[in-house]
C-alpha positions as CSV (number, residue, x, y, z in Angstrom):
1,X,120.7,-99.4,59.8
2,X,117.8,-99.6,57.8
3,X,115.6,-101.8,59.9
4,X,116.9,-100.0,63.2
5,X,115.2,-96.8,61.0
6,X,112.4,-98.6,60.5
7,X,111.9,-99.9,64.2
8,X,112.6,-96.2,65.4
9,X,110.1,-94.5,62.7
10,X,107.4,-96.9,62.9
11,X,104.6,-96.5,60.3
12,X,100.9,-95.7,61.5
13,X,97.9,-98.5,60.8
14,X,96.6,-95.2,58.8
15,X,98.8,-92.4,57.0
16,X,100.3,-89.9,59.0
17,X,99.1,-86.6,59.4
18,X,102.8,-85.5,60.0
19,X,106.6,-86.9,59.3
20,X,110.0,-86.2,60.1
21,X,112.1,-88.0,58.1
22,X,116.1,-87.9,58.2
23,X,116.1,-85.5,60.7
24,X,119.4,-83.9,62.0
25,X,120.0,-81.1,63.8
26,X,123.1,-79.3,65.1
27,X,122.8,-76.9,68.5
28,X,125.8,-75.2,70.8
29,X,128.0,-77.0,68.4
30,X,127.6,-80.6,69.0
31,X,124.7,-82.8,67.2
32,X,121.5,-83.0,69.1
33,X,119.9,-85.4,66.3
34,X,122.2,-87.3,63.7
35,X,125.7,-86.2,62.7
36,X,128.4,-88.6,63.1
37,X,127.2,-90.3,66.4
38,X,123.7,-91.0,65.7
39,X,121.1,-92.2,63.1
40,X,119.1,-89.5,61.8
41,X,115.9,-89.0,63.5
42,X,112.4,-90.5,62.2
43,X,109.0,-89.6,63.4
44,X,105.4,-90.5,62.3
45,X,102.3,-89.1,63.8
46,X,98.9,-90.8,62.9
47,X,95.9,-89.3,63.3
48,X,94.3,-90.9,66.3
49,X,97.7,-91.4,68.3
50,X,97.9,-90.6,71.9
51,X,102.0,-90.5,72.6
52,X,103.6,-89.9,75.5
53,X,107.3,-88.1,74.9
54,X,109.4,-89.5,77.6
55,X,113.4,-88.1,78.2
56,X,115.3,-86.5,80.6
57,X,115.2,-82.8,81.2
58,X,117.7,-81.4,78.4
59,X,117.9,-84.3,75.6
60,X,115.6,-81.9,73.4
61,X,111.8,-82.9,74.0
62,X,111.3,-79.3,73.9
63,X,113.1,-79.1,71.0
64,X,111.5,-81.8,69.0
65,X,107.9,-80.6,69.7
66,X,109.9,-77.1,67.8
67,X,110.6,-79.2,65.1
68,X,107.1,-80.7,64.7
69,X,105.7,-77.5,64.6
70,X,108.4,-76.0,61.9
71,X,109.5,-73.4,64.9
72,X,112.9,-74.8,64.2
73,X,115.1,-74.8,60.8
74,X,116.7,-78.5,60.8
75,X,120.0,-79.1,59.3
76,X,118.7,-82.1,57.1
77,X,115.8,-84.0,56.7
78,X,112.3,-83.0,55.7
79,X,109.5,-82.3,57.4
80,X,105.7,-83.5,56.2
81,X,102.5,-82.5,57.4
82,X,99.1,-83.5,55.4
83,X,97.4,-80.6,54.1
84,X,94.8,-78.7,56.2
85,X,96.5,-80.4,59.4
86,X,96.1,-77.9,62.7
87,X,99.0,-77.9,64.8
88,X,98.9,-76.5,68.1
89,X,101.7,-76.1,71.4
90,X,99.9,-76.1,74.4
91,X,103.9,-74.4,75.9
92,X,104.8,-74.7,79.4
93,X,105.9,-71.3,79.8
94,X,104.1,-69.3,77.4
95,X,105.2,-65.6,77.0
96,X,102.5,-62.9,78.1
97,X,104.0,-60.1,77.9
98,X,102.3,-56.8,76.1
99,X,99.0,-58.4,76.3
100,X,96.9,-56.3,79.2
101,X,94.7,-59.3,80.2
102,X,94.4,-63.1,79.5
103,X,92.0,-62.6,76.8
104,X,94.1,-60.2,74.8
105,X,96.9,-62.9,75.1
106,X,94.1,-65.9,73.7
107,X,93.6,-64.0,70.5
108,X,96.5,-62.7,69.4
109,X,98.8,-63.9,66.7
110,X,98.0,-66.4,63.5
111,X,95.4,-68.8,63.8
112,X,93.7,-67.4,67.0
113,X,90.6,-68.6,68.1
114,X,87.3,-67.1,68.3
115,X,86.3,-65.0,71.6
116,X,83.6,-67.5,72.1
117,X,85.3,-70.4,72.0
118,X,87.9,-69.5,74.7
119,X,85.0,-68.6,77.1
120,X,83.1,-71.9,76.7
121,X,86.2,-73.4,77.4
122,X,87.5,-71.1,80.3
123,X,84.3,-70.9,81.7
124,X,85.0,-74.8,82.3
125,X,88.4,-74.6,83.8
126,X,87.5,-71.9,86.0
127,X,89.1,-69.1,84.8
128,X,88.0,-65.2,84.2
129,X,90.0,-64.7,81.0
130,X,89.4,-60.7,81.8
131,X,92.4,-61.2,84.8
132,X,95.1,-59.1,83.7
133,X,98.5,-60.9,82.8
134,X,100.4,-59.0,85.3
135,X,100.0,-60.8,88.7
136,X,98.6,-64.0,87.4
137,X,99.1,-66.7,89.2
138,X,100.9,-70.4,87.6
139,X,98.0,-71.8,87.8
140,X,95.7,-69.0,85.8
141,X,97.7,-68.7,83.7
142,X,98.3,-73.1,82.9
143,X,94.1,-72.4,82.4
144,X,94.4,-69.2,79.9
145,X,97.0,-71.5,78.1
146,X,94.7,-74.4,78.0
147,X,91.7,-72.7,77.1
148,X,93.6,-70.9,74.0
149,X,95.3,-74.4,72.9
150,X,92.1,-76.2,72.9
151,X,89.6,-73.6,71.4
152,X,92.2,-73.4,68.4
153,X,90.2,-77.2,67.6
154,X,93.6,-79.1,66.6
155,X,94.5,-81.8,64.9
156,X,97.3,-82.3,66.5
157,X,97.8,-81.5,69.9
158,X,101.2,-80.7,71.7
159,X,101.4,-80.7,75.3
160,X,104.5,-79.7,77.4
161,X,103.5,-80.4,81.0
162,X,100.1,-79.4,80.5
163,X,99.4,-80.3,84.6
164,X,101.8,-78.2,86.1
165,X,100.1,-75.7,88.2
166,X,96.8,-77.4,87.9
167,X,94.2,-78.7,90.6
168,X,93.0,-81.8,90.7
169,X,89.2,-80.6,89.7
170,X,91.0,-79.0,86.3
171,X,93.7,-82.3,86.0
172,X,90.0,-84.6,85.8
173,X,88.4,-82.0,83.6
174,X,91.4,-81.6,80.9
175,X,91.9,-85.7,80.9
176,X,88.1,-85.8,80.4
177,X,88.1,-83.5,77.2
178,X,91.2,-85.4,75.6
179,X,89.2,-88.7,76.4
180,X,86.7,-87.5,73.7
181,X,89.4,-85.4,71.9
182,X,89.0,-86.9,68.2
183,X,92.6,-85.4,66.8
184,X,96.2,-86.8,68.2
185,X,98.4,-85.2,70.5
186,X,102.0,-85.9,71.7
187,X,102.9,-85.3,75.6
188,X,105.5,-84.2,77.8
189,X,104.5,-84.7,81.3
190,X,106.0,-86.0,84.6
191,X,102.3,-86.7,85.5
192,X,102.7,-90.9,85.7
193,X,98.5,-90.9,86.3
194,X,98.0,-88.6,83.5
195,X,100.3,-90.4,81.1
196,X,98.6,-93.8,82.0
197,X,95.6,-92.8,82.1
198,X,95.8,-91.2,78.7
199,X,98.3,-92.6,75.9
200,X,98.7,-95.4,73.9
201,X,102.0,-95.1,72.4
202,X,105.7,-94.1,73.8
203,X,108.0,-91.9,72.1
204,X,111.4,-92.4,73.9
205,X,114.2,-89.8,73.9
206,X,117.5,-90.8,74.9
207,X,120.7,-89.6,73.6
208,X,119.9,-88.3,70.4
209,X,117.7,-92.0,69.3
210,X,113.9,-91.7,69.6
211,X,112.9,-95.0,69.9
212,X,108.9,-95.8,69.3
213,X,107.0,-98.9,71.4
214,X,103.2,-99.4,70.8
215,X,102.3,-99.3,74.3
216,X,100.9,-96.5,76.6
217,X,102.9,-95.2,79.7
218,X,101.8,-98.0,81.6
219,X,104.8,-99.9,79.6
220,X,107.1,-97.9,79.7
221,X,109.2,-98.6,82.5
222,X,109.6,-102.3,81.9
223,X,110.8,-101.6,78.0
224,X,113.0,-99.2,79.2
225,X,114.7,-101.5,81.6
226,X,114.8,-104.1,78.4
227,X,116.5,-101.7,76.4
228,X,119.3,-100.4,78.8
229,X,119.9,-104.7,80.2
230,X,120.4,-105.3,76.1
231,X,122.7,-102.4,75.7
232,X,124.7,-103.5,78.9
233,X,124.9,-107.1,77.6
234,X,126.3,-105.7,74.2
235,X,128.8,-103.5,75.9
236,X,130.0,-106.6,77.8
237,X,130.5,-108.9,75.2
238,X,132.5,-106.1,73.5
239,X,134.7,-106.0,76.6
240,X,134.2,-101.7,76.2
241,X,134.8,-100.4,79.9
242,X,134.3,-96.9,78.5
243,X,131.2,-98.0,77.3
244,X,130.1,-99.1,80.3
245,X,130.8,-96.2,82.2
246,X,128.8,-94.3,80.0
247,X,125.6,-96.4,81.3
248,X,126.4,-95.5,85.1
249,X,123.2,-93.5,85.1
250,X,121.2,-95.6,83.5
251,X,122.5,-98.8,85.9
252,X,121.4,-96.5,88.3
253,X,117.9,-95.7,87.2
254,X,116.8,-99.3,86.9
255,X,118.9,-100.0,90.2
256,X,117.2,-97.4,91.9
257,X,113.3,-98.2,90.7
258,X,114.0,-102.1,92.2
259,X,115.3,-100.1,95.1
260,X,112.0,-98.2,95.5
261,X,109.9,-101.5,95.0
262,X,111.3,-102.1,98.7
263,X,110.8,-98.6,99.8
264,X,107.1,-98.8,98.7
265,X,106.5,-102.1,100.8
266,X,108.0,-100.1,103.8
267,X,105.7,-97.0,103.1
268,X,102.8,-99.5,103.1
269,X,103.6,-101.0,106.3
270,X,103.9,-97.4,108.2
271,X,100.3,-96.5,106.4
272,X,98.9,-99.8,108.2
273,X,100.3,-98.9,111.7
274,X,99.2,-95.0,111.1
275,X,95.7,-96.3,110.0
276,X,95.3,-97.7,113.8
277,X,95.6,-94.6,115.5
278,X,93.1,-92.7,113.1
279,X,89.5,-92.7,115.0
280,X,86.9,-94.6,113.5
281,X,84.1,-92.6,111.3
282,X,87.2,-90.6,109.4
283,X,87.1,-87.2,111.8
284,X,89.9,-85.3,111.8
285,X,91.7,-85.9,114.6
286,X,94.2,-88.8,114.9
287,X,94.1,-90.9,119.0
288,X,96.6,-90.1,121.0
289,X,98.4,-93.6,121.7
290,X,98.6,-95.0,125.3
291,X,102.4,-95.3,124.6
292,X,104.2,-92.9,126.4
293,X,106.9,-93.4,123.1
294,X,104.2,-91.9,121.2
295,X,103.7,-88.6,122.8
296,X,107.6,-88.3,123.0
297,X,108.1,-88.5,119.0
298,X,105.4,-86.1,118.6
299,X,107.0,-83.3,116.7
300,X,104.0,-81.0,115.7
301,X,100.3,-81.1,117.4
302,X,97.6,-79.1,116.4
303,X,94.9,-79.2,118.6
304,X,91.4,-77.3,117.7
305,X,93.0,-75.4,115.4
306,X,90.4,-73.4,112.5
307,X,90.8,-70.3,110.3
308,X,88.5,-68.0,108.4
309,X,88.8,-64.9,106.2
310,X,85.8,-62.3,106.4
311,X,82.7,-64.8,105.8
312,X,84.3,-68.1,104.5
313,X,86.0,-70.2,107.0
314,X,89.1,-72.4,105.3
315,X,89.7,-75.0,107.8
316,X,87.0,-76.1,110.7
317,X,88.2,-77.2,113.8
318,X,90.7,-79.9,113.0
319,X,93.1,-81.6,115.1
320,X,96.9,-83.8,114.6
321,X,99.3,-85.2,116.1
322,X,102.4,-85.6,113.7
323,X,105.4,-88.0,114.9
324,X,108.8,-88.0,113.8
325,X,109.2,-89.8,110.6
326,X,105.4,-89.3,109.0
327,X,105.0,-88.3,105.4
328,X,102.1,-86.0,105.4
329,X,100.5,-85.4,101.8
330,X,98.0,-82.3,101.5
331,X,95.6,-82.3,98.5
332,X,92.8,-80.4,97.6
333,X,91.6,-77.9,95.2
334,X,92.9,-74.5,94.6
335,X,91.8,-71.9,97.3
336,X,90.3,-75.6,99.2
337,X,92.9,-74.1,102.2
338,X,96.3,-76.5,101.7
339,X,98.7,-73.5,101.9
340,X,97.0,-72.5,104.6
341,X,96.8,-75.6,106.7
342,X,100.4,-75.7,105.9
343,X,101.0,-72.5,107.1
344,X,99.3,-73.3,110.7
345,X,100.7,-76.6,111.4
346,X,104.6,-75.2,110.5
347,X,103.8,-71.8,112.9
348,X,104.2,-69.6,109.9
349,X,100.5,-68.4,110.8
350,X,98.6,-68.2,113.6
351,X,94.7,-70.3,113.7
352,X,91.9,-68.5,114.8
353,X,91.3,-71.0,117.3
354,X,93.1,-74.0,118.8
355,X,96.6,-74.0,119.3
356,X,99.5,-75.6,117.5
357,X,102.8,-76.9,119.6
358,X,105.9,-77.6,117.8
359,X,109.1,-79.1,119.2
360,X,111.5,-76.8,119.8
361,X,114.0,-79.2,118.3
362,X,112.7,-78.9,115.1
363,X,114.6,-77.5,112.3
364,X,112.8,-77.1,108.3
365,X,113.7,-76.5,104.9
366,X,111.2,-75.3,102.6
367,X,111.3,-75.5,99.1
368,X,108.3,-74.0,97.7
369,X,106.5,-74.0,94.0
370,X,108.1,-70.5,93.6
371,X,111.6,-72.4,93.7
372,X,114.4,-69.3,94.8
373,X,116.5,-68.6,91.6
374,X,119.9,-70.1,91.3
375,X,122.2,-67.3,89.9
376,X,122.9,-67.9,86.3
377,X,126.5,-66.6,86.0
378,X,127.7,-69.1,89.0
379,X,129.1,-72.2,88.2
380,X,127.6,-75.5,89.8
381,X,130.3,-76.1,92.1
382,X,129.9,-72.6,93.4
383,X,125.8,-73.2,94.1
384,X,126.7,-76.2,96.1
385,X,130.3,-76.4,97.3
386,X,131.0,-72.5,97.5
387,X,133.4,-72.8,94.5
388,X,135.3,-76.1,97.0
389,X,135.5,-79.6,96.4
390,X,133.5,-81.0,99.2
391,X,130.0,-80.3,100.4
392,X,128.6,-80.8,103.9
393,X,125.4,-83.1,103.0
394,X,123.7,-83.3,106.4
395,X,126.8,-83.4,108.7
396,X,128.8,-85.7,106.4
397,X,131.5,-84.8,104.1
398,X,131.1,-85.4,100.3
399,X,133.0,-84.5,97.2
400,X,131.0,-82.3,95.0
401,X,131.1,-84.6,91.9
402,X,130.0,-87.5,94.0
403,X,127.1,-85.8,95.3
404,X,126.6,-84.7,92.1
405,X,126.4,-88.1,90.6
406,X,123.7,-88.8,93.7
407,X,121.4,-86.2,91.7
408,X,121.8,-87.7,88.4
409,X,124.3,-85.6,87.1
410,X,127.2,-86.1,84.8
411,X,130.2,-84.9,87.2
412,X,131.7,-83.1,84.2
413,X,128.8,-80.3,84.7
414,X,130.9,-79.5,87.7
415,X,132.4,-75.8,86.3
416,X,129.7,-75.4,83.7
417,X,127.6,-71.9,84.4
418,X,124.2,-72.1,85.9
419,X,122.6,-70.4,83.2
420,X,123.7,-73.2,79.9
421,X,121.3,-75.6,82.1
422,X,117.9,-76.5,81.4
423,X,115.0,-75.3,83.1
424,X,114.1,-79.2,84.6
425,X,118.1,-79.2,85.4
426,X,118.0,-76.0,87.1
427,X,115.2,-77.2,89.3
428,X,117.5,-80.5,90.1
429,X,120.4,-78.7,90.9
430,X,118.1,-76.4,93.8
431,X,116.9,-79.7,95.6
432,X,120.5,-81.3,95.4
433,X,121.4,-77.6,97.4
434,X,118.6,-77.7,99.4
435,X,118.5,-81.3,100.8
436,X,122.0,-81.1,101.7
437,X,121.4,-78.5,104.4
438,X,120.8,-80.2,107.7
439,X,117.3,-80.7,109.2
440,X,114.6,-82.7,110.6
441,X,111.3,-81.1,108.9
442,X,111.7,-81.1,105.0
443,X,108.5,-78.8,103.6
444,X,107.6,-79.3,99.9
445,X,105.0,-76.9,98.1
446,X,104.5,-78.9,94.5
447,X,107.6,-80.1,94.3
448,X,107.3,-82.5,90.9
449,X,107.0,-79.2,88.9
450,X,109.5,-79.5,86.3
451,X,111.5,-82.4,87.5
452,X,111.6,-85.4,85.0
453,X,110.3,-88.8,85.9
454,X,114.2,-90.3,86.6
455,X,114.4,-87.2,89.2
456,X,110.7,-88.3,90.6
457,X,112.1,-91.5,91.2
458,X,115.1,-90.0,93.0
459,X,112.9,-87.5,95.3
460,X,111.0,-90.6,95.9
461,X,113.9,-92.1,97.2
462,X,115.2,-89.2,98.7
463,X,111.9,-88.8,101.3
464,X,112.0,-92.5,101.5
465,X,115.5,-92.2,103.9
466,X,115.2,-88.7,105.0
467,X,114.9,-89.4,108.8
468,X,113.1,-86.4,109.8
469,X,109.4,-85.5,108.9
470,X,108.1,-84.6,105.4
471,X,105.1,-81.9,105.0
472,X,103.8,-82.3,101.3
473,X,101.5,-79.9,99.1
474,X,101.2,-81.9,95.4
475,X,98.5,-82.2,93.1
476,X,100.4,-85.1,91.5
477,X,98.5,-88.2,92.7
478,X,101.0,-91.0,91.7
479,X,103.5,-89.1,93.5
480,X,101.8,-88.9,96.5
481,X,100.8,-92.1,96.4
482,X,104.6,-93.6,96.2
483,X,105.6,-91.2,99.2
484,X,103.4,-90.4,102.0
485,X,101.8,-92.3,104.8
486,X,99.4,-89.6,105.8
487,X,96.9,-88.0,103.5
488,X,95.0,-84.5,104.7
489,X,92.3,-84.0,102.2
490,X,90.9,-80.9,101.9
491,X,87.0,-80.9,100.2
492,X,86.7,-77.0,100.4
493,X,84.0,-77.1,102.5
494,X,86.5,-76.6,105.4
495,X,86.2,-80.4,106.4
496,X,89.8,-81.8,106.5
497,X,89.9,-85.6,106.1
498,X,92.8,-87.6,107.6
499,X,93.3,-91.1,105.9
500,X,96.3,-93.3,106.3
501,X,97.5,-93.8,102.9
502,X,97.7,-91.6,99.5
503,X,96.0,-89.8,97.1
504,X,93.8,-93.1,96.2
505,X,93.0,-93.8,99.7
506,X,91.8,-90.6,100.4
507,X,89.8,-90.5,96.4
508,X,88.5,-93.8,97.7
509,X,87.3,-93.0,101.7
510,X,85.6,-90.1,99.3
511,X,83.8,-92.1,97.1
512,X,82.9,-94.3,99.9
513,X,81.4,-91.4,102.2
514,X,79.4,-90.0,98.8
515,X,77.7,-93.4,98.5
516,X,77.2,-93.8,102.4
517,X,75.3,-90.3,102.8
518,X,73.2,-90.8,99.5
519,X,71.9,-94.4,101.1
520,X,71.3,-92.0,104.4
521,X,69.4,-89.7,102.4
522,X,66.5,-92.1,100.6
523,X,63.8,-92.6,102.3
524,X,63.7,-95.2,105.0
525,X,68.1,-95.4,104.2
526,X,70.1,-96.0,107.1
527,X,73.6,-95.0,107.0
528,X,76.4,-98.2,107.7
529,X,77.9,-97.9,111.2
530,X,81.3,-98.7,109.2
531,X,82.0,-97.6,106.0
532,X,82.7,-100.6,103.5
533,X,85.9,-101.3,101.8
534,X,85.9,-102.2,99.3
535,X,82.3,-100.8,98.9
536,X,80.1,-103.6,98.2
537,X,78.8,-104.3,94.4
538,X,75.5,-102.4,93.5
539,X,72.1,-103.6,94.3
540,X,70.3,-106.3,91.9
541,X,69.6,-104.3,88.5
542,X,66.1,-102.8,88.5
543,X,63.9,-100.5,86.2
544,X,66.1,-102.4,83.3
545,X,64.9,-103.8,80.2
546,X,65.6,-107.7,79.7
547,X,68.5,-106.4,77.0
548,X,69.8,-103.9,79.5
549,X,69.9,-106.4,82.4
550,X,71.8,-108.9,80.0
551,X,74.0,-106.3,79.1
552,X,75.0,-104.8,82.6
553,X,75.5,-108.9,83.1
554,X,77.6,-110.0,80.3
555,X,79.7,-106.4,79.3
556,X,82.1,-107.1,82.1
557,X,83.5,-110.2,80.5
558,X,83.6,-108.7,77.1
559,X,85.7,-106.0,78.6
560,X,87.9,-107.9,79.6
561,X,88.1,-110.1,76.2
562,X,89.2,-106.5,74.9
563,X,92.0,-105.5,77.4
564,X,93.4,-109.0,76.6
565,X,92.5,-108.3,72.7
566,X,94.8,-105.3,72.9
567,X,97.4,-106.7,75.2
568,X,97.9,-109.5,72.8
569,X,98.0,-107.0,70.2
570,X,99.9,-104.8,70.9
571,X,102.4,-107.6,72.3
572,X,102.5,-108.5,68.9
573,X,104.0,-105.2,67.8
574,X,106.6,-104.4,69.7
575,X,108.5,-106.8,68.2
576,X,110.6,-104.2,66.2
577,X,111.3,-106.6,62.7
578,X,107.7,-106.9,62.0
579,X,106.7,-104.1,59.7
580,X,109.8,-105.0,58.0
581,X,108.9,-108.5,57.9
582,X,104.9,-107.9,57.0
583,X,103.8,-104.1,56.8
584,X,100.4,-105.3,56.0
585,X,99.8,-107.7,59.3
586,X,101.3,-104.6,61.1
587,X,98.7,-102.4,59.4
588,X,96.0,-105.0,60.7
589,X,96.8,-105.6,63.6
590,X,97.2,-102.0,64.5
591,X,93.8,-101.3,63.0
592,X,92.2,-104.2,65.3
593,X,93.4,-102.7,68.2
594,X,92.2,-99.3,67.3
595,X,88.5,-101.3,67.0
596,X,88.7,-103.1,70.3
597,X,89.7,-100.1,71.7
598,X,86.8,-98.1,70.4
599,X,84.5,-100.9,71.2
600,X,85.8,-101.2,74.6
601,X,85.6,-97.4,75.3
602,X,81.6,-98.0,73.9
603,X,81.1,-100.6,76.3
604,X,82.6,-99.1,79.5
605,X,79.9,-96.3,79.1
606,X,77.0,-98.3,78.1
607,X,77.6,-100.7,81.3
608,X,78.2,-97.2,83.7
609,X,75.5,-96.2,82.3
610,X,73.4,-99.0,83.0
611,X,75.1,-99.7,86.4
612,X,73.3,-95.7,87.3
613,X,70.1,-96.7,86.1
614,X,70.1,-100.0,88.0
615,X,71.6,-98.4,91.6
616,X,68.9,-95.3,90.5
């Protein structure tokens, strides 16, 4: 027990800023942390870490981030926090009410920040902090919250969903100020491009054990897959059948990732066969195929279609054809025109010009951002089976329990009330209802909002088979890319772009049209009759000194000596005996990967910088 305490409450390379040590904690009458069934819980936060909290929606992420910031009273076990540490909850649904605007909100209560710090901050998210709290919108009010988290200058930083509601323009901006953030902060986020892009270290939660690995998000999924094949092997050897058939969701979790792997390779087989029919130079408009079959599977086709309120016109002229089966993604800013677009191409409003012709066979479901409430006092067998045993899921016949087992449920929730579920359970249980319901056009306005990453994978799955046509509004980019076939970009200029492929593609035709139009634009520049891809490498280094040159040459390679530093490294620590074993080479090592890491961060700027100058 005491090395599995150790592995689980790993030590920082440097002293931590905060501990939880011996935690247990008792709620609704059974033992979220400790008691009888499980070792008591042990956390260390150092002050550099980046930590990504990863669990399902109701194992007590919420709860924990509570208990970090004293919120909640445990039942044993002490918590530690280094004098003068700053802790602040960036909350997912923070509470507004009796505050007249978002300002009033920012500065009230203990440790507020300073007026002008929430307005240099706001000012860069994009949000007047004067807008009264009634009527706000998700995403003004995700920006208030921001603004007031960050303007509070914390030393340690904790995040619950902090994208949710957010553009893309204010996702790059918040990953941006964390990149320079100096303090540590601990995430909860369904964002898979945020979490990669971000953290360094993986706190997982998973019933009642918070296990620690040394790695960022990008790891995640293969140690968790390690753990659960280890505790299955155990299980065997002990001959435990009920043991086993306690891991028939986590079977299923890894079962169903390998089955995505497949679904991915489809998905990038339709983009290549959709990419054909898109007309060369990136315009909006998709060929019409010579194939009669074609035309026939059309389900929607807007042709000309444009719209405009008072002086600012939303969408130019833009024209699609959408067959049966594509997986449209729309992306863009907020007010770029997505729910808009939406709105044209499913008839729910008219374009100021063009038309839009949709089959009259065609049937939708709609499950917006908004997300209808479920009734709290109804049980779950009521919300899907009308109090019965059987559900009709799309014309075929299925016991409620198995279905409910489809949507990563534990059958036994069956009678339990609506309202003792968890928010990210709630949203769950509103898909399961709505995808049973029998239909060819599935309509999704941000639907990863609240959902945990096992449910991601499941949507993902679910889309995958649906045999009808998906319409899809997200700002979550890895989502998009596992998903759709067909991205409509909006820039906000109007322009929509239509790429085969995801949220990438589209970030990269982008990038690619940027660098096209500024060769146009020099004097004497020609623009390429065919946009490059990949673009090609920059032109010979110029206007460099003999250092700088050698530099832009040789900081590649030392890059990559780094990434392969701190692989190795951190390799070397996940092996869960070795602080035991040797705290001090754990205390080195961990402190050599913090210096490649700052060294390689140092590097990657010099060389972009230097990689500007030269292409200046």
């Amino acid at each position: 027990a005491g090395a599995k305490r150790a592995y689980l409450a790993r030590p920082m390379a440097q002293p931590p800023i905060l501990s939880l040590e011996g935690i247990a904690l008792q709620q609704g009458g059974k033992w979220l942390f400790g008691g009888p069934d499980h070792e008591p819980l042990d956390l260390h936060v150092g002050p550099r870490d980046r930590i990504a909290l990863i669990g399902r929606n109701g194992v007590g992420k919420t709860t924990l981030f509570r208990m970090i910031d004293g919120q909640v009273e445990t039942d044993a076990g002490e918590r530690k926090i280094k004098p003068g540490t700053r802790i602040v909850v960036l909350e997912q649904d923070p509470d507004l009410t009796g505050h007249a605007t978002l300002m009033d909100w920012a500065l009230a209560g203990a440790g507020a920040p300073q007026e002008h710090e929430v307005d240099a901050i706001a000012g860069q998210l994009g949000i007047d902090m004067a807008r009264a709290t009634e009527g706000a919108s998700g995403g003004e009010k995700r920006r208030a919250a921001i603004a007031r988290a960050l303007a509070q200058d914390p030393d340690l930083l904790l995040m619950d969903e902090p994208t949710n509601h957010l553009d893309l323009g204010a996702i790059d901006w918040l990953e941006g100020w964390l990149e320079r953030y100096k303090g540590a902060f601990l995430v909860i986020s369904h964002d898979r491009t945020f979490l990669k892009r971000l953290t360094r270290a993986t706190l997982w939660l998973d019933r009642g054990i918070l296990r620690r690995k040394e790695v960022g998000f990008g790891g995640y999924e293969a140690w968790e897959e390690q753990v659960y094949a280890e505790e299955a092997r155990a299980a065997d050897k002990l001959d435990a059948k009920l043991k086993l058939e306690a891991h028939w969701l986590e079977r299923g979790v890894t079962a169903r990732r390998k089955r995505n792997q497949g679904r991915l390779e489809k998905l990038y087989q339709m983009r290549e066969q959709r990419a054909s029919m898109i007309t060369a130079g990136g315009t909006a408009k998709l060929q019409l195929a010579t194939e009669a079959s074609f035309k026939s599977k059309s389900v929607i086709v807007a042709d000309g279609i444009s719209k405009s309120y008072g002086e600012r016109t939303i969408i130019k002229p833009f024209s699609l054809r959408i067959q049966r089966g594509d997986r449209i993604g729309i992306v863009g800013a907020n007010g770029a025109g997505k729910t808009t677009l939406l709105n044209m191409l499913t008839g729910e409003l008219e374009p100021d010009s063009g038309s839009v012709e949709i089959a009259k066979t065609l049937t939708g479901v709609m499950i917006d951002q908004q997300r209808q409430l479920l009734t709290a006092d109804k049980t779950v067998r009521q919300v899907l089976a009308e109090g019965g045993d059987w559900i009709d899921v799309r014309g075929n016949r299925k016991h409620v329990q198995a279905y409910l087992k489809d949507f990563l449920f534990d059958p036994k929730i069956v009678d339990m009330k609506v309202s003792v579920l968890s928010g990210g359970e709630r949203s769950r249980l509103l898909l399961a209802r709505e995808f049973a319901k029998a239909s060819n056009l599935l309509v999704l306005d941000e639907p990863t909002n609240d959902l945990d990453l096992e449910t991601l994978d499941l949507l993902q799955e679910v889309i995958a088979d649906y045999e009808g046509t998906v319409l899809i509004v997200s700002h979550d980019r890895d989502f998009l890319d596992r998903t759709v076939t067909i991205t409509l970009g909006l820039d906000g200029t109007g322009r929509v772009d239509v790429v085969a492929g995801g949220y990438e593609d589209w970030q990269r035709k982008r990038r690619q049209t940027i660098a096209s139009k500024a060769r146009a634009d020099k004097p004497g520049g020609k623009a390429p009759s065919k946009l490059p891809s990949p673009p090609p490498p920059p032109a010979r280094p110029n206007k460099l000194s003999y250092k700088d040159q050698r530099d832009l040459e040789l900081l590649p390679a030392r890059i990559e000596e780094l990434e392969a530093a701190i692989a190795k490294g951190e390799a070397i620590l996940s092996d869960p005996t070795l602080y035991t074993a040797d705290p001090q080479r754990f205390a080195n090592i961990s402190q050599g990967i913090e210096n490649a890491r700052a060294e390689k961060d140092a590097a990657e700027e010099r060389w972009l910088k230097l990689a500007e100058q030269a292409g200046a």
